[in-house]
C-alpha positions in Angstrom: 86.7 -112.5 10.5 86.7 -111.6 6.7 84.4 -109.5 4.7 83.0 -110.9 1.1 80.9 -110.4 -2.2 78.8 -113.4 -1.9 76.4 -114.4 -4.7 73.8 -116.4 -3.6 71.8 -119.3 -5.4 68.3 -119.9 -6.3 65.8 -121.4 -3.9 66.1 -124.8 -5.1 70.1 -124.9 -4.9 69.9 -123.6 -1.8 67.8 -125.7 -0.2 69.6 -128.6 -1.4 72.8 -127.4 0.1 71.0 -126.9 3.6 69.6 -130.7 3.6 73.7 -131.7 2.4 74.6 -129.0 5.6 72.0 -131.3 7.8 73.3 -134.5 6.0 76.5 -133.6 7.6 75.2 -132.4 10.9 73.7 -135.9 11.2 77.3 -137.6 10.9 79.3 -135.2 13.2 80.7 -132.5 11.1 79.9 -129.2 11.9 78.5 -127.1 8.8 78.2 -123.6 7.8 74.3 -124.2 9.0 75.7 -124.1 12.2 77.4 -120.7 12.3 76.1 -117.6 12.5 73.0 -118.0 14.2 72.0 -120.4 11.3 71.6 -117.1 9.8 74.7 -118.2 6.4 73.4 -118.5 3.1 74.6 -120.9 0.8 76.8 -118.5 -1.7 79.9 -118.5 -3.9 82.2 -115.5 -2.7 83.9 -113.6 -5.4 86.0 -111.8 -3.3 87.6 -111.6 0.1 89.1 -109.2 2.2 89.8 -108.5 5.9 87.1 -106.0 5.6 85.2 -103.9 3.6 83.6 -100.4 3.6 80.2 -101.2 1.6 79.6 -97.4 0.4 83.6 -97.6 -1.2 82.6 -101.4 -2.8 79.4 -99.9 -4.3 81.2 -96.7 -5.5 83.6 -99.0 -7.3 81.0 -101.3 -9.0 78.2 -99.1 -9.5 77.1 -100.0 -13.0 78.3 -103.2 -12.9 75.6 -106.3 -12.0 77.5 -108.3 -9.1 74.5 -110.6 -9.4 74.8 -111.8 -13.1 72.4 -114.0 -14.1 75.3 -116.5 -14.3 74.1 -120.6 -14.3 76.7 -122.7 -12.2 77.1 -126.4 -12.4 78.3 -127.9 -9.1 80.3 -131.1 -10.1 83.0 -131.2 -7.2 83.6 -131.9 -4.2 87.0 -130.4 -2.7 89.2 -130.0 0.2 91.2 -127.0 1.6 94.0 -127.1 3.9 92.7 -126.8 7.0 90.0 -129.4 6.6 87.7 -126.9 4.6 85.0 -129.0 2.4 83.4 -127.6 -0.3 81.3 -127.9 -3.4 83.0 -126.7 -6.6 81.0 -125.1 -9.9 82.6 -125.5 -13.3 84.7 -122.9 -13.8 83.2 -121.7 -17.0 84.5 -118.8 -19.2 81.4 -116.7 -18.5 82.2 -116.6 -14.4 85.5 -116.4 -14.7 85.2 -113.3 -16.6 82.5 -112.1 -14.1 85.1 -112.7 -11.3 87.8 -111.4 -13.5 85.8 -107.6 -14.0 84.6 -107.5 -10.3 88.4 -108.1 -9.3 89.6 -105.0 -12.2 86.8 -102.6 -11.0 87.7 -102.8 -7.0 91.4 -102.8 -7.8 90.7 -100.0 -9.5 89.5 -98.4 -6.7 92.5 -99.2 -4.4 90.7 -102.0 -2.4 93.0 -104.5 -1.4 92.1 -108.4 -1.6 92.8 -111.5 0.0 95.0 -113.0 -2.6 93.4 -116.7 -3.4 90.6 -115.1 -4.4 92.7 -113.3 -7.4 92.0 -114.0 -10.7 94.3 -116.8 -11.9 94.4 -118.1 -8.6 90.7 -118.2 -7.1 88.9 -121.8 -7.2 85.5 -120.9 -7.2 83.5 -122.9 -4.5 80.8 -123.0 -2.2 81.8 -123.6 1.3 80.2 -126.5 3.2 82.2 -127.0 6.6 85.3 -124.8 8.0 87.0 -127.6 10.2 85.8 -131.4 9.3 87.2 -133.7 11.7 90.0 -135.6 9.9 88.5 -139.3 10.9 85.3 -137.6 9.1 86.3 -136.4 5.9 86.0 -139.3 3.8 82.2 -139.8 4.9 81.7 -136.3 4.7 83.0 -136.4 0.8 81.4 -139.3 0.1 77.7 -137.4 1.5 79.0 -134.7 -1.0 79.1 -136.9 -4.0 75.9 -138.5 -3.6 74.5 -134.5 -3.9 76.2 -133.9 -7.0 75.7 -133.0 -10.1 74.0 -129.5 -8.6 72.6 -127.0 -11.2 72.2 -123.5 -10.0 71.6 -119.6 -11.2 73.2 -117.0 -9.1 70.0 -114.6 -7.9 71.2 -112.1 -5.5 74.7 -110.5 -4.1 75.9 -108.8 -1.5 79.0 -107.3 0.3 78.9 -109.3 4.3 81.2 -108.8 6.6 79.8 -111.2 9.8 81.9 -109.7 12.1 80.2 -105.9 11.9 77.4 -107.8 11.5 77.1 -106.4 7.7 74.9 -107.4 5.1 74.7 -105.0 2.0 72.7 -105.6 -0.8 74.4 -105.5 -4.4 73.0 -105.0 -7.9 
């Protein structure tokens, strides 16, 4: 398991993402409603790591707001290797200067990252199914289109780490 900074979307992204989560339920591909007790929020991660301590991550950005108010525009729909699907924001200049000073302030701070999630080399994205069954994918994309274009404002962060069963709150 990995630990992230996850910033989460407003209500009405959200919920939009959980009926596309259903959506794909309903045609065999298991979602990220599915994991974790149904208990994973729809979120874009800034950064990843194998873990994380939370009281070292909050030393590092305290005085910075993980949670900017930033507005995100989903207009893609993408695919990893490894049959992840996802939903991809614009990459505008205002969060890829967010991502950019999260990244400075906890390298700062001697936390190692997960490299794709570097600047230069992150694709910001919104995870919608780990493994989608390669007979499925092309439905699966197709369901993601018809969601798109998806408007959103980042409300809330925090620093998870699932496997320790972590959740911490961040400004």
């Amino acid at each position: 398991m990995v630990a992230a900074l996850e910033l989460y979307l407003d209500t009405a992204a959200s919920r939009r993402i959980r009926v596309l989560w259903d959506a794909l339920e309903a045609e065999g591909v298991q979602s990220m409603r599915s994991l974790l007790a149904q208990r994973h929020r729809p979120h874009v991660s800034l950064a990843v790591a194998p873990r994380l301590d939370p009281e070292q991550v909050a030393a590092a950005l305290a005085g910075t707001t993980v949670a900017a108010p930033l507005r995100l525009s989903f207009q893609y729909a993408g695919q990893f290797v490894g049959r992840v699907l996802w939903l991809g924001p614009v990459p505008t200049p205002q969060l890829l200067a967010h991502h950019r000073q999260v990244h400075a302030r906890l390298a700062a701070a001697g936390i190692t990252l997960v490299e794709h999630y570097q600047p230069d080399r992150w694709v910001p994205h919104c995870t919608l199914s780990m493994r989608v069954p390669n007979a499925l994918m092309a439905a699966a994309v197709r369901r993601c289109l018809e969601t798109l274009p998806l408007d959103a404002t980042v409300v809330s962060a925090a620093l998870t780490d699932h496997a320790r069963d972590i959740s911490h709150p961040l400004p």
